[in-house]
C-alpha positions in Angstrom: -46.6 94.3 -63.3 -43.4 95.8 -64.7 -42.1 93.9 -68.0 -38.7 91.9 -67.5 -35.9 92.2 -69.6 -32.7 89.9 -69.8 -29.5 90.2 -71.5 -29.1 86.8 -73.1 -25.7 85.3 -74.7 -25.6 83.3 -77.8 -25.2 79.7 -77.4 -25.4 78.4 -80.4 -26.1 79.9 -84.2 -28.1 77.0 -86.8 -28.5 77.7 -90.2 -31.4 75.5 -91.1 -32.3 76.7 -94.4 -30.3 78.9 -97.2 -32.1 82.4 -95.6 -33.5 80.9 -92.1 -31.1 80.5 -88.9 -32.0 79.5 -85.3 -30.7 80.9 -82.7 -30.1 79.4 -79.2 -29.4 81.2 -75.6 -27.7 80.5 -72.2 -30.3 81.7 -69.7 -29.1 83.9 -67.5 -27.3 83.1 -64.1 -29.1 82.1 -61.7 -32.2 82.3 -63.2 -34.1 80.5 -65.8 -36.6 82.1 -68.0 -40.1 80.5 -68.4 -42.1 80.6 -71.1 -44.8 78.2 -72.6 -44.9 76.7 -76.1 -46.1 78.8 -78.5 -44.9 82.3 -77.0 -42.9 84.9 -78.7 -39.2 86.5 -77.1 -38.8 90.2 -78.2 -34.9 91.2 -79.2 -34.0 94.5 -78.9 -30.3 95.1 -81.3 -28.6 97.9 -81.4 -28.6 98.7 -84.9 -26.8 102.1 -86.1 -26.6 103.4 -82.4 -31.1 102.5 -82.3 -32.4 99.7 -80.2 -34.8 98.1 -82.2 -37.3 95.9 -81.6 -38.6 92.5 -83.1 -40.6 89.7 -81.8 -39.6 86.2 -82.7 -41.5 82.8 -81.9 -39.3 80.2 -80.0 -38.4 76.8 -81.5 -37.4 75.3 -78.6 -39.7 73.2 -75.7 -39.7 74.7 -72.0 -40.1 71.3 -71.3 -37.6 69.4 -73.6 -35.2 72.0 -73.9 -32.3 72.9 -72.2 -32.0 76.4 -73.9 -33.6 79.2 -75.2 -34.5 79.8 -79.4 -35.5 81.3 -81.7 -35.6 80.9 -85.6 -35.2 83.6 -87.9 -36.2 83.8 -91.3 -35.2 86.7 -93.8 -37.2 89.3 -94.9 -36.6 91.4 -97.9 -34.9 94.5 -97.2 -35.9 93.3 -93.0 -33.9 95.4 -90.9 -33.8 93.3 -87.8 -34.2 89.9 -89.8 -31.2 90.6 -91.9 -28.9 92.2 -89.0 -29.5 89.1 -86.9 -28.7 86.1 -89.7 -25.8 88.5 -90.6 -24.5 89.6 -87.4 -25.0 87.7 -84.4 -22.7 85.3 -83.3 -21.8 82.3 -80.9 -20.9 84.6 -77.6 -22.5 87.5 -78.6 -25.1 89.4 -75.9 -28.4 90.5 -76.5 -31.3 92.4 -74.6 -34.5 90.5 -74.9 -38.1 91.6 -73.6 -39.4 88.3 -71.2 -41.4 85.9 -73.2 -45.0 86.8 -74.0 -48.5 85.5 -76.2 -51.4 83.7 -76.0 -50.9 81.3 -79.1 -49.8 78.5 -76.3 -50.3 75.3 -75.2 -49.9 73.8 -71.8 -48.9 70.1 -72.2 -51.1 67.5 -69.8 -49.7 64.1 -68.7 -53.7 63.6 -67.7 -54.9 64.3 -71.5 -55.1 62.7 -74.6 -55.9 64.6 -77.4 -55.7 65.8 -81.2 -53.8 68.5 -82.0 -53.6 69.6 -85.4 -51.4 72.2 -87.1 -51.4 74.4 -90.2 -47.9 76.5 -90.6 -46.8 78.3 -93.8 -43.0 79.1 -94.1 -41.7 80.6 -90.6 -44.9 80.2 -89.5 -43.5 76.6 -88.4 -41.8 77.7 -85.5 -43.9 78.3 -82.4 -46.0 74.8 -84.2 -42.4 73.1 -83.2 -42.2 74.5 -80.2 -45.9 73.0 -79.4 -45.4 69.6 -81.0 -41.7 69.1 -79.3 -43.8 69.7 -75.8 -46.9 68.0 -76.0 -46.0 64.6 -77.6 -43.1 63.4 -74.8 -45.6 64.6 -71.9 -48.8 63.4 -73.0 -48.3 59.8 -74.2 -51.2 59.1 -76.5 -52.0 62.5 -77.7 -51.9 62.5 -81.7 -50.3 65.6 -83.6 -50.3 66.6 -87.2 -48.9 69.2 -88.9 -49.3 70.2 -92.4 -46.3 72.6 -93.5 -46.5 74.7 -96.8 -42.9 75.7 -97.9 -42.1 76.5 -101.8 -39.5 73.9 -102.1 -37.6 71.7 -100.5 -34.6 73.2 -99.6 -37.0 76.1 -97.8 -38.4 73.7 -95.6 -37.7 75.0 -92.1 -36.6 71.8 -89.3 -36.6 69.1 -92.1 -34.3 66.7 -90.4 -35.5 67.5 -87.0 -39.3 67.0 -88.2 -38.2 63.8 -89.5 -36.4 63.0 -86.9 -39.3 63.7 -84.3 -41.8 61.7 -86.3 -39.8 58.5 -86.6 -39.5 58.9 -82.6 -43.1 59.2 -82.3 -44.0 57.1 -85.2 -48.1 57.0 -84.9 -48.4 59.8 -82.9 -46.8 62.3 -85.1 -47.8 63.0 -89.0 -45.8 65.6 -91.1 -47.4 66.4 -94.6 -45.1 68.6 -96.7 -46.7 70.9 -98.8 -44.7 72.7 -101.6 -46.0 75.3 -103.6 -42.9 75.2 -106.2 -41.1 72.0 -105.6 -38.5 70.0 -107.8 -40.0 67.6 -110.5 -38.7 64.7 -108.1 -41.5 65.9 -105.7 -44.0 63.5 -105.1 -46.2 65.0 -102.3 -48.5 67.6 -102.8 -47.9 70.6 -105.3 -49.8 73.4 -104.0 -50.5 75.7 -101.6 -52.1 75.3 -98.5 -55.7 76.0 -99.2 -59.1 75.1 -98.3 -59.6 72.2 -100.6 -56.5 70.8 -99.2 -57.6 71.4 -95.8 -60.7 69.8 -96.4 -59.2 66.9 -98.1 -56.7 66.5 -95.1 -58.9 66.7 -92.5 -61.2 64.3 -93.9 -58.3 61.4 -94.7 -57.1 62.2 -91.1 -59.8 62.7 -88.8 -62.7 61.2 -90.8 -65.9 62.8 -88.4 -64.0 63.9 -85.7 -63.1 66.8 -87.2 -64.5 69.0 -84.0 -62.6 67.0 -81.2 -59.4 68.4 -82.1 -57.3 71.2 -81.4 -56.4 73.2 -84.2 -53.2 75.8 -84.0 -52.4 77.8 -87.3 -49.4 79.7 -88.1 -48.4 81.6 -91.2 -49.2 83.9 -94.2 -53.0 85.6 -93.8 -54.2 84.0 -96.7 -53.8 80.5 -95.6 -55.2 81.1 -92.5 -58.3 82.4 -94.2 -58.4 79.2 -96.4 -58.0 76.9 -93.4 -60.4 78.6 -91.1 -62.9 78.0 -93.8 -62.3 74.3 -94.0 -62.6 74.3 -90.3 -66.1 76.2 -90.5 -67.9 74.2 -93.1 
């Protein structure tokens, strides 16, 4: 099968932290694009006369959603990263490959389950994608998500995660974790590691630790430290 590709206009730009915007898009006419939660969008810029290629998570639901996004966090000298938070605007078009990945989930009005997530930094965004589509379609499904930013103005979607776990209040836990916070912070100071995992886990799921569903996003080392915790 051939792979798709769709010119996509800017809908709307969100700056949700100082170096970290989201990015929504009209679909196209007469045509909606599918994707499932936890699936990446390639965007192709044209930067300095090159098309350039970068693949992005989406934020948004396919099932809560009305539109398209993405969120984009800054890299250090990142070419793409840094054109797009610089450059693109409300209105402006963009070529995009059609969504792709395996990190997914496919919500079930038939299943009750626990999902768990681990995200460091960006690594947040296809974990909102999967929380904002599993917790309105399958009604007594618990999700956590433990989120290791540096501080708290770098915490990607606070108001929306906030916002999301007062309007699933039980079924929804958010634990902040800040590896460089302000001295007001009272949560935990740390990064996410395996004694943190552990400790987690234990508080949350007690001995059901292997009847959940466990979805991890974000720098290698943490993954390492949480796959351990999940291995003991």
């Amino acid at each position: 099968m051939s792979t798709k590709y769709f010119h996509l206009t800017v809908k709307e730009v969100i700056e949700e932290t100082a170096d970290t915007k989201t990015f929504t898009f009209w679909h196209p006419i007469h045509q909606a694009i599918s994707y499932k939660a936890g699936q990446f969008l390639t965007l192709i810029p044209v930067i300095d006369g090159q098309k350039v290629r970068r693949s992005y998570s989406m934020s948004s639901s396919p099932n809560k959603d009305a539109s398209i996004a993405v969120t984009v966090k800054r890299v250090p000298n990142g070419l793409v990263s840094n054109y797009l938070c610089d450059t693109l605007k409300v209105g402006d078009a963009i070529e995009v490959m059609e969504p792709m990945g395996h990190f997914v989930i496919e919500p079930n009005p038939t299943k009750s389950r626990t999902v768990v997530l681990f995200g460091g930094g960006s690594g947040v965004t296809p974990l909102m994608s999967i929380a904002k589509s599993v917790l309105p379609v399958e009604t007594t499904t618990k999700v956590y998500l433990v989120y290791g930013s540096r501080n708290e103005e770098s915490i990607i979607f606070k108001q929306q995660l906030a916002e999301l776990e007062a309007q699933y209040s039980g079924r929804l836990k958010v634990v902040h974790v800040l590896s460089q916070p302000s001295a007001a912070w009272t949560g935990d100071k740390t990064r996410i590691n395996q004694a943190l995992a552990e400790r987690f886990l234990i508080q949350a799921l007690g001995n059901d630790i292997t009847k959940a569903e466990y979805y991890l996003c974000g720098p290698a080392r943490m993954m390492e430290q949480v796959t351990a915790s999940l291995t003991l």
